[in-house]
N, C-alpha and C positions, 0 to 999 in steps of 0.2 A: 646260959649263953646270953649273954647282952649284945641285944638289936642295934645294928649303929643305923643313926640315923641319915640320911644326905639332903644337907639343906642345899637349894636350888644357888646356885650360881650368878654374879650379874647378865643380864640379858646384852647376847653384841646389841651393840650399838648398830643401825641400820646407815649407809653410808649417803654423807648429804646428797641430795640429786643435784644434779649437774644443771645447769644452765640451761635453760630452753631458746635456743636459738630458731627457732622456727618462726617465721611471719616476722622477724626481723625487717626485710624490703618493704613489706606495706606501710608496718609501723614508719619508718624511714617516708616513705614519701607522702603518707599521713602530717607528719611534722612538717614535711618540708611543706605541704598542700596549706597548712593551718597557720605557720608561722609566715611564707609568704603573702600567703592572702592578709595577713592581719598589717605588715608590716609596706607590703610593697600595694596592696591594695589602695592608696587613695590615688596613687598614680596612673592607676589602670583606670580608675574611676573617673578620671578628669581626662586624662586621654579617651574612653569611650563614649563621653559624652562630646566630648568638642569634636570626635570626629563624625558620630550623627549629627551632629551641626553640619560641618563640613560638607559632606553627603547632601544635604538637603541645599543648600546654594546654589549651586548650578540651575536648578529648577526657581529658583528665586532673583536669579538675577536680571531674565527677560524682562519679570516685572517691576523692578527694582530699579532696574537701569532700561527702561524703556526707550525714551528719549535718546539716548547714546546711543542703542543697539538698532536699532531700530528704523526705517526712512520708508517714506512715501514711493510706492512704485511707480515706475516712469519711462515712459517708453524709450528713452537713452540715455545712455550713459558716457561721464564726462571721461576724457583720458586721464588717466595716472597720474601724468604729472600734470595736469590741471589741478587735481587733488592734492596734490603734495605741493603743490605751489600757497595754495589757499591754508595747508594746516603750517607752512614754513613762517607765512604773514603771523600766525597768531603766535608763533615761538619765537619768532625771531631769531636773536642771538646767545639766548638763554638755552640752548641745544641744541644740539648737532644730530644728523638724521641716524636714526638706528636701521631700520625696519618700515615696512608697506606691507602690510595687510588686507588685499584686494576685497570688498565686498562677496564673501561666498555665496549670495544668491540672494534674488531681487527681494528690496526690503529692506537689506540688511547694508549696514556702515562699513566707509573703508577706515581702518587702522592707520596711521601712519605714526613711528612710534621713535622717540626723541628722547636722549639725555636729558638731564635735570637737573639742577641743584639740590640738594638736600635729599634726595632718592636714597632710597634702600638698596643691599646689594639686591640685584635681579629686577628692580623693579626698574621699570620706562617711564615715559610719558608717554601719552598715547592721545592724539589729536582727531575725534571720531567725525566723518565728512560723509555726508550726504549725497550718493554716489551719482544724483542724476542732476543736481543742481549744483553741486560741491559746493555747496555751504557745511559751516562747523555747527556739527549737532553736539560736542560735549569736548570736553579738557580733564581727563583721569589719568592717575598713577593707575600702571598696573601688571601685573607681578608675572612671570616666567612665562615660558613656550604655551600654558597656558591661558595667558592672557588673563588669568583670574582678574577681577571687579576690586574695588577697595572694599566690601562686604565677605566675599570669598578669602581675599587674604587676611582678612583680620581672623578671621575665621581659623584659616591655615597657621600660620602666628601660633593663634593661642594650642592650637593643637598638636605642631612641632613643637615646641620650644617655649609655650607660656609669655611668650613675647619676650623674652630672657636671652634671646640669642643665643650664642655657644655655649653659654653655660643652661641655659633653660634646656636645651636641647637632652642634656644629660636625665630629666625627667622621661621624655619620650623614648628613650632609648631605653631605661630600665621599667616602662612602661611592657614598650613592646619585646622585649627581652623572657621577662619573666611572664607574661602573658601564655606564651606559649609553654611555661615550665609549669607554671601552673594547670593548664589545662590538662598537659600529657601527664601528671600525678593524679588528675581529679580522675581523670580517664582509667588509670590501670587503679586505682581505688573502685571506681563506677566496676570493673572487671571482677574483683574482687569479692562485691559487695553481691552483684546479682549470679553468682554462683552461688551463693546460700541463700540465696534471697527462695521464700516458696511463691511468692506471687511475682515472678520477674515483672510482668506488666508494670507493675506501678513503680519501675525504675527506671519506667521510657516516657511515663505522665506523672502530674499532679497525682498524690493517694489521697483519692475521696474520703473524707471524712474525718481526715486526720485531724489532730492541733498540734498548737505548742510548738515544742521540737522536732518532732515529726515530720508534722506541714511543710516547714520551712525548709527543712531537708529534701522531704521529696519534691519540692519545688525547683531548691539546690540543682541535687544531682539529675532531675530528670531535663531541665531546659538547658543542664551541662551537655549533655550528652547528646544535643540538637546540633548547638552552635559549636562542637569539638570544630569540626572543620574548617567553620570560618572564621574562630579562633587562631587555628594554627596560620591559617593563612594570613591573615591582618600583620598576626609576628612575627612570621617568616619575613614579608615582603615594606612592614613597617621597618626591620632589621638594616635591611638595606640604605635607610637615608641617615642610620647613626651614625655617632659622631667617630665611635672607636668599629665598633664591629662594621659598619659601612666600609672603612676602609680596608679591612682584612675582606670581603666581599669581592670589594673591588680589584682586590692584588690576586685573590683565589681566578677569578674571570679572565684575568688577564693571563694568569701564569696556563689555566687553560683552554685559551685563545677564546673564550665568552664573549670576549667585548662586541659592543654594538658598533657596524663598520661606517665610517664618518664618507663625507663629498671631500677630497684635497682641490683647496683653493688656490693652492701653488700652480700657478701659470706654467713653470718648468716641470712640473709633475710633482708624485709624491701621493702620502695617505697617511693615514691616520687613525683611532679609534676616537670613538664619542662615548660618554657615558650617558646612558637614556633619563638620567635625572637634572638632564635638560632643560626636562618639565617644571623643576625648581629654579631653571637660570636663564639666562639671558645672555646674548652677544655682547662682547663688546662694544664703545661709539667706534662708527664707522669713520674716514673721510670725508669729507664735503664731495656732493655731488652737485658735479654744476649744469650736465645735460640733464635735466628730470624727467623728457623720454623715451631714457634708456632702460627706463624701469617697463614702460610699454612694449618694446624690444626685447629684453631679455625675458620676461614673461612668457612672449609669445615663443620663441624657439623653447623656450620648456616644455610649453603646451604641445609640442612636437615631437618631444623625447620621452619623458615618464612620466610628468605632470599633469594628472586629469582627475583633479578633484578641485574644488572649489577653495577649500582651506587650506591656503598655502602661504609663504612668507617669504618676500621679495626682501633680500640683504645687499647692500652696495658693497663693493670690495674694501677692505680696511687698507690698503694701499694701492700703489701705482701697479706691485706685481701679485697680484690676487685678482682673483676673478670674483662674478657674483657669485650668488647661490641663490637657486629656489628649492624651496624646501615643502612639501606637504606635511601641513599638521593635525589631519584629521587622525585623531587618535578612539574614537567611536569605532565597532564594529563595521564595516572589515577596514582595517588598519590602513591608514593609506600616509607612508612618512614616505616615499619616495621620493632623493633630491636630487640635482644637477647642479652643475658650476660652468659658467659658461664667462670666455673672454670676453669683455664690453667693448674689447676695440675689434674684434672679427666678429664677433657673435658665436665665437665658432664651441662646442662643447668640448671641455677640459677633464668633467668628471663626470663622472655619475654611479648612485648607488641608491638599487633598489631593492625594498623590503623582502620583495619572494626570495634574495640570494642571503637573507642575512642567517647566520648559523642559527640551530634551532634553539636553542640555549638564550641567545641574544633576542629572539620572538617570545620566548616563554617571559622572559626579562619583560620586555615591553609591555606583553598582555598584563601580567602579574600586576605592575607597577598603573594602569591605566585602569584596570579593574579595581585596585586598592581606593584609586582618586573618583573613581565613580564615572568614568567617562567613557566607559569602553562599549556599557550596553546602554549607555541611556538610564532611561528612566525605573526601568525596572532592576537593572544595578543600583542603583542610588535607593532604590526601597530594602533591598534586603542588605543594604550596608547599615540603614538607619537600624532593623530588625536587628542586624547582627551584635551592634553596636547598643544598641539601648539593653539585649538581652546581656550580654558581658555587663553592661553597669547595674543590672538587675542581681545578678550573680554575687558582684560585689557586696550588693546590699544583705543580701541572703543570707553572703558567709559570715557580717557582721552580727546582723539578727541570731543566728545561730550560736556564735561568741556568748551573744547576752543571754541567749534562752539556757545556757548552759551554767550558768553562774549558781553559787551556792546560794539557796535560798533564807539561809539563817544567817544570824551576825549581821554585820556589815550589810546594808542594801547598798553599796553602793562596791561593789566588787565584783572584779570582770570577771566572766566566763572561764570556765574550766580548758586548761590548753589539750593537746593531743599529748598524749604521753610522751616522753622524752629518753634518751639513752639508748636509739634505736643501733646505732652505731657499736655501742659497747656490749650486745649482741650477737654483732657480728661476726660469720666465719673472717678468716683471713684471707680468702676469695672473692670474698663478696667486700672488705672490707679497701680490697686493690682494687677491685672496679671503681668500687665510689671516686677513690685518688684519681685513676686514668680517665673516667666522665668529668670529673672535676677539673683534670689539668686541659684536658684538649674545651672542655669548653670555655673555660679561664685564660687559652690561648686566641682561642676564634671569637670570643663574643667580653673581652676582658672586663669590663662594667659589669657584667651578668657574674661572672668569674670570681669579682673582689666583693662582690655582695654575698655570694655564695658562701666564699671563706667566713664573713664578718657574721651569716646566720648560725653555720657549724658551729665556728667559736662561741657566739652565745645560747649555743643549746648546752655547748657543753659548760659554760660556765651556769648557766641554769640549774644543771645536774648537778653538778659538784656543791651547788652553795644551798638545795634543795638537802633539810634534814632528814640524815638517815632513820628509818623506823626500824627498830628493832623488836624481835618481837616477844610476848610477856613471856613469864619462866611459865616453865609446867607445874601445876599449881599440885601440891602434894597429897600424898596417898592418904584415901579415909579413915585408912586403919593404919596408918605409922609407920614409921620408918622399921624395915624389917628386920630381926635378928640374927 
């Protein structure tokens, strides 16, 4: 009987593994954290610095512009239009009155503030008088409800808009846009990271001891994780003076009644809304006033109705049927904008609207925006702006340092950093793949400059990938003992 033998069979084949779709989202906003920063980074970086510039002026302009601001105390003081009469002599007929600026407290200059030739939009003349002698202590441009110094606004300039106007503007917008994208990615990375982290501490500080890429890292993510919030806030509330997204802000506010409620000048009645970025603008020229102490007049009936602070701003009516306005602009903690409109030919009150009634939406508005400009708390706002602000440029520097420290060390010395991986997208569930779309459209509708950069980053990740050679990988190298019989 002959043994049959049974030679072995080929082995199945083992079925290829499927796709690891897991950690897709991090990967995703890894890229987005890596290629933003690389990309949209020098913008962030010149907006954070110009805006700790910014931040620190207000503290520098007493002594800067001393002379101007500034006058000898004296035991009386001249009327108004004494004052306005004496800043009219040095204008003459080279502008027309805008604005009175009464001295808010002894020491201090009155304002009287004038059309120009050659003036920028927002900006005045401003003729500063010497409230007890009324002589002219200075002749400056200067810039919105503010009243910023030519120091301050060059300052503001370069950190709107790079001095670029409407087109430079487009840098601050996608400064402050992507600022905040950036952070909420560093954030849910930061999230990411210190759940497997075994020492969390040292993802809330500097890691003692570290080097290299490390260092920089824990220095990265841990002073990210400080300033998350006044991050978000700079972006949020910088958002509001863009060029595209400010206006979809503005139409959101309105459509749900947000707006900030205005004084109607109209003598037959009426109202209106204001927008609180006021603070960037200015009145129109006024009429010629030819009784100049009516401005002492209508003062005082204000000082009788809602007007009881010192920083306020006497407007002559822009026609026959307009009334004045005084207006409080003490925009420093506690908020005192209460204004009135009053007939110049009765004296008698036409309007009035004051802060405690304004919806709550429109106060958050105002804080937000006066906080951002550093004027809300003084002096200790203007420090943790410059903090805030110097850390985010810190940041910047970090994630570059980091780019470099990443670089292949062989070949080529002169070759950038290793990117975050790429093709987080093609990954993706079709769940998660629809969110990206629906976060993408609605913020490509509300914040569109944020929106069209977004697209133009996807597109070049994905052409990245695609033009990135595929690695295939080597054959299985064959059996010691031969091919089997």
């Amino acid at each position: 009987m002959t043994a049959t033998i049974e030679r072995p069979g080929p082995e199945p084949v083992a079925p290829a593994p499927r796709q690891r779709r897991k950690g897709w989202l991090a990967q995703l906003l890894l890229r987005l954290h890596f290629m933003a920063g690389i990309l949209v980074g020098p913008f962030i970086l010149v907006a954070a610095l110009s805006g700790a510039a910014y931040a620190v002026t207000p503290a520098l302009e007493p002594l800067v512009y001393a002379h101007e601001l500034r006058a000898p105390i004296t035991s009386s003081t001249a009327p108004l239009a004494e004052q306005i009469a004496v800043a009219e002599e040095v204008v003459g007929d080279e502008g027309e009155l805008v604005a009175v600026r009464p001295a808010p407290n002894p020491g201090d200059t009155t304002r009287v503030m004038f059309t120009g030739e050659g003036l920028g939009e927002s900006y005045t003349r401003a003729i500063f008088v010497d409230p007890g002698t009324a002589e002219v202590r200075g002749d400056l441009p200067v810039y919105g409800t503010s009243g910023a110094m030519p120091l301050r606004s060059a300052v503001d300039q370069i950190h709107r808009s790079l001095g670029l106007g409407d087109f430079g503007r487009l840098y601050s917008e996608l400064a402050a846009s992507w600022l905040g994208v950036v952070a909420l990615a560093g954030i849910a990375l930061w999230v990411v990271r210190i759940r497997k982290a075994r020492r969390k501490k040292e993802m809330l500080r500097p890691e003692p001891g570290a080097k290299g890429y490390r260092r920089t890292f824990s220095w990265h993510a841990s002073t990210g994780v400080w300033l998350l919030l006044g991050a978000l806030f700079l972006s949020a509330t910088g958002i509001t003076w863009s060029q595209f997204g400010g206006e979809n802000v503005t139409g959101l506010r309105a459509a749900l009644s947000w707006q900030t409620p205005s004084v109607s000048t109209t003598l037959t009645g009426g109202g209106g809304a204001a927008d609180e970025h006021a603070g960037h603008g200015m009145a129109q020229a006024a009429a010629g006033v030819d009784d100049l102490g009516a401005f002492d007049e209508v003062l005082a009936v204000a000082q009788t109705v809602n007007v009881n602070t010192g920083l306020v701003e006497i407007k002559p009516p822009a026609d026959a049927d307009s009334a004045w306005t005084v207006t409080e602009i003490q925009r420093s903690f506690p908020t005192e904008v209460d204004a009135v409109a009053i007939d110049g030919a009765t004296l008698q009150v036409v309007d009035r609207v004051d802060f405690a009634d304004y919806p709550f939406m429109a106060k958050l508005a105002r804080w937000g925006i006066d906080t951002h400009m550093g004027s809300m708390f003084g002096l200790p706002n203007q420090i943790l702006l410059v903090v805030t602000a110097l850390g985010i440029a810190a940041m910047v520097v970090f994630g570059y340092v980091m780019w470099w420290q990443r670089r292949p060390t062989t070949g080529r010395r002169m070759r950038m950093g290793r990117p975050a991986p790429e093709g987080a997208l093609a990954k993706a569930p079709w769940w998660g793949l629809a969110a990206v779309i629906a976060v993408g459209a609605v913020i490509g509708w509300f914040l569109p400059l944020l929106g069209w950069t977004l697209v133009a980053f996807i597109v070049l990740d994905a052409v990245l990938t695609a033009a990135r050679p595929v690695r295939t990988a080597p054959p299985a190298p064959a059996s010691a003992d031969g091919p089997s019989r």
